[in-house]
Steps between C-alpha positions, in 0.01 A plus 500: 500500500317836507215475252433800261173544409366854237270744575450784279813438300697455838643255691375439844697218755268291598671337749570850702166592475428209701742583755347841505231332570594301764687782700223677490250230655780432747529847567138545573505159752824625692288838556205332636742332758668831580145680535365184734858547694460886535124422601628299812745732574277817484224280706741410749658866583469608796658772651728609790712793619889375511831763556729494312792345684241176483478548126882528501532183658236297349738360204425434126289766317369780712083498555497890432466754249839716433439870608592599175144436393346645833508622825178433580560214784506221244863381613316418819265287334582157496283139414481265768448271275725281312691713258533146258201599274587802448841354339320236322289703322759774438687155339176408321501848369861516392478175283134584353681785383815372308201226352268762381789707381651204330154436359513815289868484394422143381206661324695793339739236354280258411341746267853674417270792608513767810233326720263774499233448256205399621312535819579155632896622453417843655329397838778223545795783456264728721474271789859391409627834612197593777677198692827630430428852613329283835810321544720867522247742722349171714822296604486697822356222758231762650386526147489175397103462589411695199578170306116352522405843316735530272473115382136500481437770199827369347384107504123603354683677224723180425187299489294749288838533266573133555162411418246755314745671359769228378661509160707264327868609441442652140676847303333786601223670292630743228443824690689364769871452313646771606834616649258728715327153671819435756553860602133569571280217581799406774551851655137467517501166641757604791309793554165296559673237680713730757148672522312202635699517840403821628131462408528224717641655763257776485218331550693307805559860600125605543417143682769617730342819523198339568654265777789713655782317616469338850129688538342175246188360625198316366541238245705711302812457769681140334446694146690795611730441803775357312506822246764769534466865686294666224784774456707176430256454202428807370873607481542165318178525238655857404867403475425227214245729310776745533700243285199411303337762370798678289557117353120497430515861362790438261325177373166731392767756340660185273149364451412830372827533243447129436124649386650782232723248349158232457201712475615839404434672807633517850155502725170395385308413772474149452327285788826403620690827468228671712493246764857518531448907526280419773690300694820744446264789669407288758846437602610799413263637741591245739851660520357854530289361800725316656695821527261743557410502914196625408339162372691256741581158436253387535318605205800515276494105583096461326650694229794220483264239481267694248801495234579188543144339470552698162794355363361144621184609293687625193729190496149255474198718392671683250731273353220185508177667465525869344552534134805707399819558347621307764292184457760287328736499834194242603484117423726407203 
């Protein structure tokens, strides 16, 4: 029998929130497994020129990218190596996901709440759709190595959440119960998480560009080998800010409506608001760069990176550490 237990006047399940609870640890676990599977994968790559007849012929899925994506020489590229991590981790992925995402639907009703009230709640639905956003633009196999570096930011934020940041499954502060909460916090959310990818990618871009493909030498070579044709990359770190900047954008606009309707006025430069300005330039310019020929990719890529070291800075610093109008999105 579920047990009901009151906080602030409200009931709370306890019994979900311990479910919650326990998705999300065995989330966090099945990630670890998928990372340390990716890890063996990416360490074993190595590489060799097949044609494409062979490719035809080799059965089950094919070992190269679809030309959709590029034209670079990746569908040449193949992993003489056994292609069985790569599918265990993409399987370790898959099922982290539907546990983390079950986590915060298990949340949301244990609370009889939209699951997006605290900062424990808004790195889980953050990572929740980073992965999912993974599992769309990196099911391609000769993308698949940008697992380890994808999994790594996402399983320190489940720990920090999971651990520094953890709250227990309670109503939301005052200021917080609003019809405005769903609409803005989780375009925001998907924005951020479809974000994480191609800052990612961007900096396994420039370690490409730093290690060319087939010219890698030094002790640099296992790190970069297995990585795509840098073209391969950089058309793939500007296709998904393509998709997440506009979602980003419109989730400052609500914010900003959300901000008349509580405070009265629209902007007011507010630590958060004006980190999240920054970042917005920053991709913003991005964009711009990445199609201008005069600044190259290679410097629209630092610019990539730049806003997203931002938005990883205004989702701790500023939330945690700054004082603002924004402070009670914190700890419970």
């Amino acid at each position: 029998m579920n047990t009901l237990i009151l906080a602030q006047g409200l009931p709370i399940d306890e019994t979900l929130s311990t479910y919650s609870d326990l998705a999300f640890r065995t989330a966090f676990g099945i990630y670890v497994l998928a990372l340390i599977a990716s890890l063996i994968y990416y360490a074993g790559f190595r590489v060799e020129k097949v044609s494409p007849r062979q490719l035809a012929g080799a059965g089950g899925p094919g070992l190269t990218e679809s030309t959709s994506l590029t034209d670079t020489g990746d569908e040449n590229r193949a992993s003489a190596g056994s292609m069985r991590w790569a599918r265990i981790a993409q399987l370790f992925v898959t099922i982290a996901f539907v546990f983390s995402a079950s986590s915060l639907v298990l949340r949301g009703l244990a609370t009889d709440r939209f699951p997006l009230g605290n900062m424990y709640e808004f790195i889980l639905a953050t990572t929740v759709l980073a992965v999912g956003t993974g599992l769309v633009f990196l099911r391609k196999p000769a993308l698949q190595v940008a697992w380890p570096f994808v999994l790594v930011p996402v399983l320190l934020l489940l720990f920090f959440g999971g651990t520094h940041l953890y709250s227990e499954a309670a109503p939301v502060v005052p200021a917080l119960r609003s019809y405005w909460l769903p609409i803005h916090v989780t375009i925001i959310s998907l924005g951020s998480g479809i974000l994480l990818i191609p800052g990612v990618v961007s900096i396994m871009y420039l370690l490409r560009v730093w290690q060319p493909q087939g010219q890698e030498k030094g002790w640099a070579t296992r790190l970069t080998r297995p990585l795509p044709a840098a073209e391969t990359l950089d058309r793939l770190a500007y296709r998904t800010t393509v998709i997440g900047f506009p979602i980003f954008s419109v989730g400052i606009l609500l914010g900003a409506v959300w901000a008349e309707s509580a405070w009265g006025r629209f902007w007011g430069w507010d630590p958060k608001e004006t980190a999240s300005f920054i970042s917005w330039v920053l991709y913003a310019g991005y964009l711009h760069a990445r199609a201008t020929s005069g600044w190259g990719p290679k410097k629209a890529a630092w610019i990539n990176i730049a806003g997203f070291v931002v938005l990883a800075f205004n989702l701790f610093f500023i939330n945690i550490v700054v004082s603002g109008l924004h402070s009670y999105a914190g700890l419970n």
